[in-house]
C-alpha positions as CSV (number, residue, x, y, z in Angstrom):
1,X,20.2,5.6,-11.6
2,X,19.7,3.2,-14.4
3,X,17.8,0.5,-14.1
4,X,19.4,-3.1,-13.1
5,X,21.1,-4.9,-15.3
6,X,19.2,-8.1,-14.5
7,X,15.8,-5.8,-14.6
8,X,16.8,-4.6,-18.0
9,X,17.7,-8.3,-19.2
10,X,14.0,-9.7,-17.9
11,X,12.4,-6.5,-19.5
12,X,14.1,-7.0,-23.0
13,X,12.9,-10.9,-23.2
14,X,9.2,-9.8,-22.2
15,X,9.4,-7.3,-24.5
16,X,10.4,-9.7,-27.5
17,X,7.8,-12.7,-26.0
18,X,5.5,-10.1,-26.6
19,X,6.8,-8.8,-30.5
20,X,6.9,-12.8,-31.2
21,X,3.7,-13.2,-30.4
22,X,4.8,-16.2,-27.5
23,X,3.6,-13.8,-24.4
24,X,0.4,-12.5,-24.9
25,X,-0.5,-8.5,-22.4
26,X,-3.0,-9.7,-19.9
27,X,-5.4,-6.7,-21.7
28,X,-5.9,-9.1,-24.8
29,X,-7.1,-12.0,-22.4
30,X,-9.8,-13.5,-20.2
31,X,-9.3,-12.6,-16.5
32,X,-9.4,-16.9,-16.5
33,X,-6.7,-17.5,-19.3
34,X,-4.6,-14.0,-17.2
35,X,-5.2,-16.1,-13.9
36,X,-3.6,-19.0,-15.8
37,X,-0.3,-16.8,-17.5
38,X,0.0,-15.3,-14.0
39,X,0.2,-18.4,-11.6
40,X,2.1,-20.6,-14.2
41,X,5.2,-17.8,-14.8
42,X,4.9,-17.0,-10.8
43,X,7.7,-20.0,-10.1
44,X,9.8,-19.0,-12.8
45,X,10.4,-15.6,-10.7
46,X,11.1,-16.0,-7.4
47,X,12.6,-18.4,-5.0
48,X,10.6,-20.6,-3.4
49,X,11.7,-21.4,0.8
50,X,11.7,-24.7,1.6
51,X,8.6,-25.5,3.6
52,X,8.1,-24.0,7.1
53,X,7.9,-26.2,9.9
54,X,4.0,-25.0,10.2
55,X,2.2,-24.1,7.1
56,X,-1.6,-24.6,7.4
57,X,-4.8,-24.4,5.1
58,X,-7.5,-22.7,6.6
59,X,-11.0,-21.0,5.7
60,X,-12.3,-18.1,6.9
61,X,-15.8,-16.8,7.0
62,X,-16.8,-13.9,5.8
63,X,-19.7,-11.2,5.4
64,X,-21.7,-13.0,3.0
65,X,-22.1,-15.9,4.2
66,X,-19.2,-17.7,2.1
67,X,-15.6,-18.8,3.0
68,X,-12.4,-17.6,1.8
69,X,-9.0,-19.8,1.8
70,X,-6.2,-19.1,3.8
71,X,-2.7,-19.9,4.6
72,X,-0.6,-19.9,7.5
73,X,3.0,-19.7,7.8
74,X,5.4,-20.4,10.5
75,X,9.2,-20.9,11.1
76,X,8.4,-22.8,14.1
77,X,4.9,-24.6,15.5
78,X,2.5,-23.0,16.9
79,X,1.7,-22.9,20.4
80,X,-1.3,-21.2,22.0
81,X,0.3,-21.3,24.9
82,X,2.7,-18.9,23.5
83,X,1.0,-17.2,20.9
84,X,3.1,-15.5,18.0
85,X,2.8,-11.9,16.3
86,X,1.1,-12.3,13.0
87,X,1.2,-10.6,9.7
88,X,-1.7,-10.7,8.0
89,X,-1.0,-10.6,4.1
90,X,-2.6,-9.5,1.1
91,X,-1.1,-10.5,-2.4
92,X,-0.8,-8.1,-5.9
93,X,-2.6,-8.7,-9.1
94,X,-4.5,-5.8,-10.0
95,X,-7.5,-7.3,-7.5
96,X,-8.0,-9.9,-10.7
97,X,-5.0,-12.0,-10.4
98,X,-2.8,-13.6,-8.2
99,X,-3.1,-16.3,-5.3
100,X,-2.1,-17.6,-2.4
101,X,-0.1,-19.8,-4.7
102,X,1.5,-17.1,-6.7
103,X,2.8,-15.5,-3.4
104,X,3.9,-18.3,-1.5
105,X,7.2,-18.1,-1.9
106,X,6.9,-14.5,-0.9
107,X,4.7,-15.1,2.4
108,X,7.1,-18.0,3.6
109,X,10.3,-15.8,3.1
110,X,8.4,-12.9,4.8
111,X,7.5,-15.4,7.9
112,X,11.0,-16.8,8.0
113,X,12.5,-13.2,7.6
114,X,10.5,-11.8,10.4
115,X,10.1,-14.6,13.1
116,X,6.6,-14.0,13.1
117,X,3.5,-16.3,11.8
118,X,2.2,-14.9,8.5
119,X,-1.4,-15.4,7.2
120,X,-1.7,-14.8,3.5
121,X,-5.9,-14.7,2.3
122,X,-7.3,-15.7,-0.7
123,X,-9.1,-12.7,-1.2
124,X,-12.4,-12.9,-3.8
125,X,-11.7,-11.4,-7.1
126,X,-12.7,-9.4,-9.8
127,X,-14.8,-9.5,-12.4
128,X,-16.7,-12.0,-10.3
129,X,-16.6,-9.9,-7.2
130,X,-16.1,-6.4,-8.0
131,X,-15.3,-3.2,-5.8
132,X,-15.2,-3.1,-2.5
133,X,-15.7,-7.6,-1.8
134,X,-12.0,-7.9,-1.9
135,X,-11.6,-4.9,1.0
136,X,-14.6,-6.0,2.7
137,X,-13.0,-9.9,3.0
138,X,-9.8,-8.2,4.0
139,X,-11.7,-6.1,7.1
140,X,-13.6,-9.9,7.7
141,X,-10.1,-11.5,8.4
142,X,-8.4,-9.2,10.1
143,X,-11.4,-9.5,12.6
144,X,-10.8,-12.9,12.4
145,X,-7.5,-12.8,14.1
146,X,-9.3,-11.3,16.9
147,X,-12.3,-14.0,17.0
148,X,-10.0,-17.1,16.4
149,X,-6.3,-15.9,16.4
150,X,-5.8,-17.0,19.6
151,X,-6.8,-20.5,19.0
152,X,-4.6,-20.8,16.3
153,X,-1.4,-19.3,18.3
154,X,-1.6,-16.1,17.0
155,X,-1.4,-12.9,19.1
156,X,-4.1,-10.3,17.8
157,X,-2.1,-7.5,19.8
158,X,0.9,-7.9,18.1
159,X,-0.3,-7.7,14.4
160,X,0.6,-5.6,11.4
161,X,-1.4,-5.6,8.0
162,X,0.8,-5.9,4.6
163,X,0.2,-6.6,0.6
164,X,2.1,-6.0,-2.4
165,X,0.6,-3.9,-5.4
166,X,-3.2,-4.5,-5.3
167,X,-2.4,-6.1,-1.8
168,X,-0.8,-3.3,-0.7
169,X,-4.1,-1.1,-1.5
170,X,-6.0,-3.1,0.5
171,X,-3.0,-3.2,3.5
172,X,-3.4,0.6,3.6
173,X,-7.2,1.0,3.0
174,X,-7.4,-1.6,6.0
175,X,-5.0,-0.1,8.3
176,X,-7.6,3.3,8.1
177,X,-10.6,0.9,8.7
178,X,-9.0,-0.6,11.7
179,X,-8.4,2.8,12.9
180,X,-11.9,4.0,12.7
181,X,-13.1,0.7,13.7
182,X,-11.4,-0.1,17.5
183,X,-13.3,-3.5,17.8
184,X,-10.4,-4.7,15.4
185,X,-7.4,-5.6,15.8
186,X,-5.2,-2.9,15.7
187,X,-2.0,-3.5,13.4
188,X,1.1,-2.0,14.6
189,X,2.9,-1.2,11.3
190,X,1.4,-1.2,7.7
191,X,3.6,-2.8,5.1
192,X,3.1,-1.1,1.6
193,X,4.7,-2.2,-1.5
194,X,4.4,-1.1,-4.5
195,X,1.0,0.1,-3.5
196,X,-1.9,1.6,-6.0
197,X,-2.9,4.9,-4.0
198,X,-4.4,7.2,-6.5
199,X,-8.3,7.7,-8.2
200,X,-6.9,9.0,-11.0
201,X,-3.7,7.5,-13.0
202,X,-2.0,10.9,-13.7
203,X,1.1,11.3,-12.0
204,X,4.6,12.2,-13.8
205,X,5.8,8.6,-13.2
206,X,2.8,7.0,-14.1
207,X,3.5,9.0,-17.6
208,X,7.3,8.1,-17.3
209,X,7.1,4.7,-16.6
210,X,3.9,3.4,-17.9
211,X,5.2,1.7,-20.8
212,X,8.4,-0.6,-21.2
213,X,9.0,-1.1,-17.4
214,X,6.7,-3.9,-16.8
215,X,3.0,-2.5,-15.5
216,X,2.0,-1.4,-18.1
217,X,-1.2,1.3,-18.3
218,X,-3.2,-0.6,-20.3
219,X,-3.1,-3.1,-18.0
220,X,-4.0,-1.1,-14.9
221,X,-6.9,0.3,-16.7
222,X,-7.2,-3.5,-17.8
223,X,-7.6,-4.5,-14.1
224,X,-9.6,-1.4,-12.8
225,X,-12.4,-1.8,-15.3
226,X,-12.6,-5.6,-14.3
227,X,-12.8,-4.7,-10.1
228,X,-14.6,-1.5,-10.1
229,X,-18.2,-1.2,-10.8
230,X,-18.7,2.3,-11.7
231,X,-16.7,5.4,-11.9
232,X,-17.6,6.7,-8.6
233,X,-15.8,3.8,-7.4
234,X,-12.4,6.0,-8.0
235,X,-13.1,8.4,-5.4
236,X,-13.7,6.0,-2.6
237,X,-10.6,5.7,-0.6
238,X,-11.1,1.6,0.2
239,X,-10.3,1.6,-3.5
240,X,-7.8,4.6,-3.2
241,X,-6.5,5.8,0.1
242,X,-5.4,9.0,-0.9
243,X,-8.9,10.0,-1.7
244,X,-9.2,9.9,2.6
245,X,-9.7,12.5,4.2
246,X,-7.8,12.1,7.6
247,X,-5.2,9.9,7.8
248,X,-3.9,10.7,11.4
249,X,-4.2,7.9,13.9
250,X,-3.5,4.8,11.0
251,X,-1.1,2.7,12.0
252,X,3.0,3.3,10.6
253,X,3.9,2.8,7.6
254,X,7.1,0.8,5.6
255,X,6.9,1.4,2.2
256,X,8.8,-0.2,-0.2
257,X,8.9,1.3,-3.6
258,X,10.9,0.9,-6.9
259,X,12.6,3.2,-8.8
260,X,11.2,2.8,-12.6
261,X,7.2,2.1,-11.2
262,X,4.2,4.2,-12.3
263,X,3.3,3.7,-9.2
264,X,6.2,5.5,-7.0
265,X,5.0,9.1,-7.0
266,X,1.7,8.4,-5.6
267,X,3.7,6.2,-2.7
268,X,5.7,9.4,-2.1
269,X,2.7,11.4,-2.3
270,X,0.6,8.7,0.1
271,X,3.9,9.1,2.8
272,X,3.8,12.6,2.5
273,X,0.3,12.3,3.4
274,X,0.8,10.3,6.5
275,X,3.3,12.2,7.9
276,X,1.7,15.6,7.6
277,X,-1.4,13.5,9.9
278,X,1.8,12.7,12.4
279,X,2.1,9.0,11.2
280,X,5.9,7.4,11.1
281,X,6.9,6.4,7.8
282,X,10.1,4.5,7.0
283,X,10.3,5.2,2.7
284,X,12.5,3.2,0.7
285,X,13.0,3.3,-2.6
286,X,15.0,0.9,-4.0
287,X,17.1,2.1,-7.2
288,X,16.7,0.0,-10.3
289,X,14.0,-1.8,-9.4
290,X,10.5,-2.0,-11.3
291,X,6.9,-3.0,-10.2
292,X,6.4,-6.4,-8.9
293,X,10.3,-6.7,-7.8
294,X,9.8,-8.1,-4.3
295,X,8.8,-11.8,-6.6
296,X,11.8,-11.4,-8.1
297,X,14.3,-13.4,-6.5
298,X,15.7,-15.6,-9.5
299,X,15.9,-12.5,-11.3
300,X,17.6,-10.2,-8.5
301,X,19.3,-10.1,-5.4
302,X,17.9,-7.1,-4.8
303,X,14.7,-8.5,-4.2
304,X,15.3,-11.0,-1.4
305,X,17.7,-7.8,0.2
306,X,14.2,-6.3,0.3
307,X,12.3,-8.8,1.4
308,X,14.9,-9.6,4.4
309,X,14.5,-5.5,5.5
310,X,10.3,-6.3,5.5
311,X,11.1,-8.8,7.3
312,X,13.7,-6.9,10.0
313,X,11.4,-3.8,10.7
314,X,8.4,-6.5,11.5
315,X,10.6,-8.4,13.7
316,X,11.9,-4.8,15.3
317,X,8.0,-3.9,15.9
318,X,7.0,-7.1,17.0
319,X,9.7,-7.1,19.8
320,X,9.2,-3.3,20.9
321,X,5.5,-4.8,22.0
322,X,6.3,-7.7,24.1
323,X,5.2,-7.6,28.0
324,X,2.7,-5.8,30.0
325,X,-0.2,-4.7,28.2
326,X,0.5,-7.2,25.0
C-alpha cells in the first residue's frame, strides 16, 4: 500500500520546513533546544481529551536516591476500595526526548479507551542519564505499583506495561525483567508500538525507510550516541530485547507497527521471537502509517482507530482477570 494521503501531506511540509531552513533535524541541535522543538510541535499533532475526572501528579522514588514525576489518569475517581487495573506507560523520544507532557494526550485517550487508570513516568533522560537509568527507573515504578498501588486505587494484579518508540523498548525490556524478577508485579500484556528492538540498525526497512518517512537514521544514531555509554551497550537486551536470550515466560504481546517505519522488521522479527518461546502475540500493522503515528490524531484518523484497539485489547485482558485469585 501507499502511504496515506494525510501522512504524505505532513511528510511533504516537514520536508520543505526542513529545505527552508524553518525546521531544523534534531541531529543539528542540543538535546535541550530538541526537548524544546519536540514538546512545542507535540499539540500541533494530536488531539488532546478533555481532562479525566482523576488526573494526579505524583513522584516516585527511585534507586538512587532521587524522584521521578508521574501522572495518573483516570475516567472515573479512584477508590481503594475498589481498586482499578493499571497501565503503566512509557513515552517515545529516542530516550532524549519526550515527556509526560508530550504524551498526554496519548496517555488520557489510552485511559479513557481502555477503562483502566494509566500511569505515565517521567523517566530520566539522556545525555544526562545515560544507558540503562531510564530502564532501571522503569523496573523502580513498576515495583512501585506493588509497594504503593494499592493506596492509590490501583490493582498491582491487574497491570500491563506499554510505551511507544523508545517507550516501547523499555515496555518490552521490562516485561522480561518482571519475568525473571517475581517480586514484581507481573503485567498481563505488553503494549509495543513502534518499538526499537534491534543492537544493530540493519534491517531491509530500516534501509527502505530510513530517510523521507519521518525517523530518520541520523537521528536514531543521533539519539543512541546521546543514551548509550559505550558500544557494548548495543548488545545488552535492556537496551535491545532481541539481544535476549530466552524470551519464554514474558508476558503477551500487542504490537502495533506502521507500514513505512525503519523500525517494522525488527517488530516482526521481535513477534517472531516471542512466539517461537510460546508467547501470544496479537501483530498489527497498520498500512500507510509511519513512526510516531499513534500522536497523530489531527493528522489521521487512523491514529485514534489505533489508539481505540490499544485501548479494547487492555480492557479485554483486564476483564478476563477479574475474581478469585486477582
Amino acid at each position: 500500500m501507499s502511504l496515506h494521503p494525510d501522512i504524505a501531506a505532513l511528510l511533504e511540509m516537514i520536508q520543505l520546513g526542513t529545505e527552508s531552513g524553518v525546521r531544523i533535524p534534531f541531529p543539528q541541535l542540543t538535546p535541550a533546544q530538541a526537548r524544546a522543538d519536540f514538546e512545542a510541535s507535540s499539540p500541533l499533532l494530536d488531539v488532546d481529551p478533555p481532562p479525566l475526572a482523576h488526573e494526579r501528579q505524583l513522584t516516585l522514588p527511585v534507586r538512587d536516591g532521587t524522584e521521578i514525576a508521574a501522572r495518573l489518569y483516570s475516567a472515573r475517581v479512584l477508590d481503594c476500595a475498589d481498586p482499578q487495573p493499571v497501565l503503566l506507560y512509557m513515552h517515545g523520544g529516542g530516550f532524549v526526548v519526550g515527556s509526560l507532557d508530550s504524551h498526554q494526550p496519548l496517555c488520557r485517550g489510552l485511559a479513557s479507551d481502555s477503562g483502566a487508570a494509566v500511569l505515565s513516568i517521567g523517566y530520566r533522560l539522556a545525555p544526562e542519564h545515560r544507558f540503562p537509568t531510564a530502564f532501571e527507573d522503569c523496573v523502580d515504578a513498576l515495583a512501585w505499583i506493588g509497594r504503593e498501588g494499592a493506596a492509590v486505587g490501583l490493582d498491582p494484579r491487574r497491570m500491563a506495561v506499554g510505551g511507544d518508540s523508545a517507550g516501547g523498548t523499555l515496555a518490552a525490556a521490562l516485561a522480561i525483567a518482571a519475568r525473571d524478577d517475581r517480586a514484581l508485579p507481573q503485567p498481563l500484556l505488553q503494549v509495543l508500538a513502534y518499538p526499537s528492538l534491534s543492537s544493530q540498525q540493519i534491517s531491509e526497512s530500516y534501509a527502505k525507510y530510513g530517510s523521507g518517512f519521518l525517523l530518520e537514521h541520523e537521528t536514531v544514531d543521533w539519539f543512541f550516541n546521546h543514551y548509550l555509554r559505550h558500544e557494548a551497550d548495543r548488545h545488552d537486551w535492556r537496551f535491545a530485547p532481541l539481544a535476549a536470550t530466552d524470551l519464554a515466560g514474558v508476558a503477551p504481546a500487542l504490537m502495533v507497527l506502521p507500514e513505512f517505519d525503519p523500525l517494522v522488521a525488527e517488530g516482526r522479527d521481535y513477534a517472531a521471537r516471542l512466539r517461537a518461546a510460546g508467547v501470544a502475540v496479537d501483530l498489527k500493522v497498520y498500512p500507510g502509517m509511519v513512526h510516531e503515528f499513534l500522536r497523530m490524531g489531527n493528522v489521521v484518523p487512523d491514529a485514534l482507530q489505533a489508539r481505540g484497539e490499544i485501548g479494547a485489547a487492555l480492557a479485554d485482558v483486564f476483564a478476563r482477570h477479574v475474581g478469585a485469585g486477582y
